[in-house]
C-alpha positions in Angstrom: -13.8 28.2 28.3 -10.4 26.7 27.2 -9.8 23.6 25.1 -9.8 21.1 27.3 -13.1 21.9 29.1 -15.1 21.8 26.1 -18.0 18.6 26.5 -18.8 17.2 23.1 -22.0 15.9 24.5 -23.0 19.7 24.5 -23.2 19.8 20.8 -25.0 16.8 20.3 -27.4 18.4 23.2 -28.1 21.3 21.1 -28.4 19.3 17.9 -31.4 17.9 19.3 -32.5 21.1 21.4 -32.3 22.6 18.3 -34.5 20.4 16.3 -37.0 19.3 18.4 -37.6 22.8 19.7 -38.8 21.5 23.3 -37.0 20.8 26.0 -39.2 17.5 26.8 -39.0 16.2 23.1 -35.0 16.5 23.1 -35.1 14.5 26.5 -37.0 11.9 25.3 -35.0 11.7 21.7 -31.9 11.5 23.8 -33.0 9.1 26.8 -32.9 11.9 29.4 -35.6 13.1 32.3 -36.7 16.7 31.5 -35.3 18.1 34.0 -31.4 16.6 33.1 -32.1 17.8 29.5 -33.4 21.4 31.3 -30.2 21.5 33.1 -28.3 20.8 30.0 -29.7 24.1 28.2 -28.6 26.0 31.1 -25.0 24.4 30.3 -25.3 25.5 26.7 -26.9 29.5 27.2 -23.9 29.3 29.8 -21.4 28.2 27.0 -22.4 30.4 24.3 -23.4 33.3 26.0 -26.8 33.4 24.4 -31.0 32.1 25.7 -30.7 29.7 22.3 -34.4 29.1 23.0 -36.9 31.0 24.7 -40.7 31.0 25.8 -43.2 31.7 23.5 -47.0 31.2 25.2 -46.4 27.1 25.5 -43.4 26.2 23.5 -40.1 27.4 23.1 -38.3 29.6 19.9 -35.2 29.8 18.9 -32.9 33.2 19.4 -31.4 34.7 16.0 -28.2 33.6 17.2 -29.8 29.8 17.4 -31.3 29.9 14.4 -27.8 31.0 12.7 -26.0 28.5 14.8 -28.8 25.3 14.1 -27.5 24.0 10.4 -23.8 24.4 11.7 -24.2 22.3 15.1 -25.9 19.9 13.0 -23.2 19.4 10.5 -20.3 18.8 13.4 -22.9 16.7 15.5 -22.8 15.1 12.5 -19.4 15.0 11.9 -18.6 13.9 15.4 -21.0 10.8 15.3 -18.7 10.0 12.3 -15.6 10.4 13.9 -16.5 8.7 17.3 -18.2 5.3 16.0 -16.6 2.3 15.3 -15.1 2.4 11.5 -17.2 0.4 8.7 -15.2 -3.3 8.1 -16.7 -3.8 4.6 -16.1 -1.5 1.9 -18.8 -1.0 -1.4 -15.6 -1.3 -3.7 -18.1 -0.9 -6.9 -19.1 2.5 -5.6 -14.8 3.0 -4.4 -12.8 6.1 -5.5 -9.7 6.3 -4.4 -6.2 6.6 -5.6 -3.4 4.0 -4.4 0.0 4.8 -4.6 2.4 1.6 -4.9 6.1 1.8 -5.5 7.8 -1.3 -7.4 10.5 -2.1 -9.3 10.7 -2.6 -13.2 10.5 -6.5 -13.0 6.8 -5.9 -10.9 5.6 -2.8 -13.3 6.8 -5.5 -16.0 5.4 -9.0 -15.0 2.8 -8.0 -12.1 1.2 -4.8 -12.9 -1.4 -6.2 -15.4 -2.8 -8.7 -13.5 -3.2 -6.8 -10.4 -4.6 -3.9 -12.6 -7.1 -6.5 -14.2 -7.9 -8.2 -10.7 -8.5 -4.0 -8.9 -10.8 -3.5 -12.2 -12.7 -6.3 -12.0 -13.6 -5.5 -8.6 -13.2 -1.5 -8.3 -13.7 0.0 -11.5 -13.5 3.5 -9.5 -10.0 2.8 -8.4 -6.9 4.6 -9.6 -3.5 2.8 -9.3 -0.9 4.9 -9.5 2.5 2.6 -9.7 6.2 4.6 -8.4 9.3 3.2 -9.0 11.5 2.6 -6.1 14.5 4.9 -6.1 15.7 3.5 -2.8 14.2 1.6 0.7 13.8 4.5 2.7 10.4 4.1 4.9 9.9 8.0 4.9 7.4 8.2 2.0 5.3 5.2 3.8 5.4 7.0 7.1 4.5 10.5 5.2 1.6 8.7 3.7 3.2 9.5 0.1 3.1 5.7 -0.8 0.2 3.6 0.2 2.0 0.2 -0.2 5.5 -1.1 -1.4 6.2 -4.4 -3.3 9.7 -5.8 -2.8 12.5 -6.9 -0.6 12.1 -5.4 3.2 15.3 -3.1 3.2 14.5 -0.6 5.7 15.0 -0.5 10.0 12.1 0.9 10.8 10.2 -0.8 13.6 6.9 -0.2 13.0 6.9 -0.4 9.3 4.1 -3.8 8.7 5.0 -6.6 6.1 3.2 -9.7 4.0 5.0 -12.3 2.1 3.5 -12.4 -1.1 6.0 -14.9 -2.6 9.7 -16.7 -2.2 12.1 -15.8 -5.0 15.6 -16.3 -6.6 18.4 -15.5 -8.8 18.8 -17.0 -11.6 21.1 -16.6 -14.7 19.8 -15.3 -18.2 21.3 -15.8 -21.7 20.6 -15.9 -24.9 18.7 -19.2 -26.7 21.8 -20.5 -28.5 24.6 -19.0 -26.5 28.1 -21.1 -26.3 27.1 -20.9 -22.1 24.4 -23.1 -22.6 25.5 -25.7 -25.0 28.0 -28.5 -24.3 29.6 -28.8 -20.6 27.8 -28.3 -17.4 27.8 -24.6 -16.6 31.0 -24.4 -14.0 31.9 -21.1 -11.9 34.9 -21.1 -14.6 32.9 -21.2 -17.8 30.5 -18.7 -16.2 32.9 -15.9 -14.7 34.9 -16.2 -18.3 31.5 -14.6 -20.1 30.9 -11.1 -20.3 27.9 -9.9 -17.9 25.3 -7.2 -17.7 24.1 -6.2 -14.8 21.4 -4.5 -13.0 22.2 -1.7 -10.2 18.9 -2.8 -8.8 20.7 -6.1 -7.3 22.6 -4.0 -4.5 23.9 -6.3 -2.0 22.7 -9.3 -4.5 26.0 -8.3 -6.1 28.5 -8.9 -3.5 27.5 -12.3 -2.5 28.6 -14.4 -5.7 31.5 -12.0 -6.5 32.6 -13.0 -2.9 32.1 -16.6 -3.8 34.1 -16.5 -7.1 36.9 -14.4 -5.8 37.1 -17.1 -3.4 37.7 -20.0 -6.4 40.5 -16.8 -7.8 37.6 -16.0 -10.1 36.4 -12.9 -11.1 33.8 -11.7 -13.6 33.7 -9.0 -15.7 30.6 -6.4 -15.9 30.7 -4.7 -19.3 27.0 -3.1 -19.0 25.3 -1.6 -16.0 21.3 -0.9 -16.8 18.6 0.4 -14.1 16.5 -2.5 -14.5 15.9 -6.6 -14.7 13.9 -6.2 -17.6 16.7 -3.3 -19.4 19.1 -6.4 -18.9 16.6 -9.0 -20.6 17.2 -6.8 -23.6 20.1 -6.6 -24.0 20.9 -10.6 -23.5 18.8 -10.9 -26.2 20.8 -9.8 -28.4 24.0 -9.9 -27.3 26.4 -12.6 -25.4 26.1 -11.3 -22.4 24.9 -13.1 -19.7 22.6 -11.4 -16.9 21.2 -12.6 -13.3 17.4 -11.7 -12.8 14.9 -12.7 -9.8 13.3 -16.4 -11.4 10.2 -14.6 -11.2 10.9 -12.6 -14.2 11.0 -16.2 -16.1 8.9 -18.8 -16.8 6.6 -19.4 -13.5 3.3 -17.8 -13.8 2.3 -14.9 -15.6 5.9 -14.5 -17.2 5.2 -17.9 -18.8 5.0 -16.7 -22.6 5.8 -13.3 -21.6 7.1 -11.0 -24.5 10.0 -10.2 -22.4 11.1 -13.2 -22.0 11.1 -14.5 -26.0 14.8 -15.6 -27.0 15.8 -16.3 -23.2 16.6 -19.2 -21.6 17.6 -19.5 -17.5 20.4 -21.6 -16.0 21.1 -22.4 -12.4 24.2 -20.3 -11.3 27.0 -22.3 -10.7 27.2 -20.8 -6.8 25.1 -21.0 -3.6 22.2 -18.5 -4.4 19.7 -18.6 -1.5 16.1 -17.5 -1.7 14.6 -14.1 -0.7 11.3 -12.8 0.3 9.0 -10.6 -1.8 6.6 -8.7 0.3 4.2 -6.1 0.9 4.9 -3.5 2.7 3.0 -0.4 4.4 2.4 1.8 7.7 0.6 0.4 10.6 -1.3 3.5 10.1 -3.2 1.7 7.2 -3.9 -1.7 9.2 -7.5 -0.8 10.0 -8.1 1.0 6.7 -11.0 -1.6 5.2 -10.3 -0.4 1.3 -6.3 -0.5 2.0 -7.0 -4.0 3.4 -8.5 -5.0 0.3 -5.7 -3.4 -1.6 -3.3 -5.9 0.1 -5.0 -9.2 -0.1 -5.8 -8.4 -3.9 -2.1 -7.9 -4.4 -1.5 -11.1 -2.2 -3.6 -13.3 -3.9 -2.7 -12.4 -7.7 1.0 -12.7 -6.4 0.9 -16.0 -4.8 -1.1 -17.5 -7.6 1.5 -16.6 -10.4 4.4 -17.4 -7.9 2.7 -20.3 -5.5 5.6 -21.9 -3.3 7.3 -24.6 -5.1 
């Protein structure tokens, strides 16, 4: 017998064979006349090469080889039942253990992370979250099932790769309370490229956009600092005159509202056409169905879109 000729109706056959002991008792546990379920026991002695259950004055016993075989079958019957009924929609989160994987940036770990961690622990007090930073936008570690779920800009071609908005964001710029930027005359692109600026090599193609539109005027700005993160840049415009850009949600709306991170700061509309860009989450189709992954995704939906809601 070869791989594809194996009947998995066989095993749940002997399952009940096996239990019940009696040819008529397993054809009436599984709906069958006795002589279907009799020909059915010659399809499983032919199978495994072995009587499995033999007469004994009125009733039937079980071979050695059935009797080493009966826990086993039952098991992968088991198993198989499992496997081939539709999955379970609601999930007991109390009695949940499980360990999600979600990759962020700094200004999500910074801003977002305790209130989703506070909203998953309210619920799940099983649940691990394990937060990665996001080195880059490659899909790979979503389709290898190394990340459960991404939060941030969609960056990556792949096709199949599944998204949710979670919230609309923007650029804003950052200086410190106080600084010669803020006081006086409007904030022009002159008096803004003329101030020194940090920057953070998160922005990527956020960069090129404004520097495009200030080379345009015969502006340029200079970049004196280069940090790996929005909130590394918050720092240092603290206490500095530099001046930074950071996503708005890093600054008073929601849960950044009285933030440490943002003491000493004070945001300005940039001077140039900044247009708004989506924050979403992101995973593998291959978690659509995945009732406890689905969960994951609207609790990280609804604490997002209640500190950001759409102005």
């Amino acid at each position: 017998m070869n791989d594809m000729d194996v009947d998995l109706n066989l095993l749940v056959a002997l399952d009940v064979l096996l239990a019940e002991g009696s040819v008529t008792g397993a054809a009436r546990r599984l709906g069958l006349s006795t002589s279907a379920m009799s020909r059915t026991l010659t399809r499983l002695r032919a199978a495994t090469g072995d009587p499995l259950l033999v007469r004994a004055g009125r009733g039937l016993v079980p071979t050695p080889r059935a009797s080493e075989l009966r826990d086993h079958v039952h098991e992968l019957a088991r198993d198989v039942r499992a496997v081939l009924r539709p999955q379970i929609t609601e999930v007991d989160l109390v009695a949940l253990e499980r360990t999600f994987t979600i990759r962020v940036n700094e200004a999500f770990l910074e801003f977002l992370s305790g209130p989703v961690v506070a909203a998953v622990s309210r619920a799940a007090p099983n649940v691990c979250l394990r937060f990665a930073y996001k080195p880059d936008k490659d899909a790979l570690p979503l389709r290898e099932g190394l990340i459960d779920l991404e939060i941030g800009v969609l960056g990556t071609s792949a096709p199949e790769i599944r998204t949710q908005l979670l919230f609309y964001d923007k650029l804003v710029g950052v200086a410190r309370i106080g600084h010669p930027l803020l006081t006086g005359a409007a904030i022009t692109p002159e008096r803004y490229s003329a101030c020194k600026h940090v920057a953070a090599s998160q922005e990527g193609n956020f960069v090129k956009p404004i520097d495009d539109a200030l080379e345009q005027l015969g502006l340029r700005r200079a970049i004196t600092v280069v940090v790996p993160g929005y909130p590394d840049a918050m720092r240092i415009t603290r206490q500095s005159d530099l001046v930074a850009r950071v996503p708005r949600s890093c600054f008073g709306n929601g849960v950044a509202d009285g933030h440490a991170a943002t003491a000493g700061l004070q945001t300005f509309e940039l001077p140039l056409p900044m247009p708004e860009f989506k924050v979403s989450a992101i995973w593998h189709p291959r978690m659509d169905a995945d009732p406890a992954h689905r969960w994951l995704r609207d609790t990280v939906m609804s604490v997002c879109r209640a500190a950001y809601p759409r102005r």
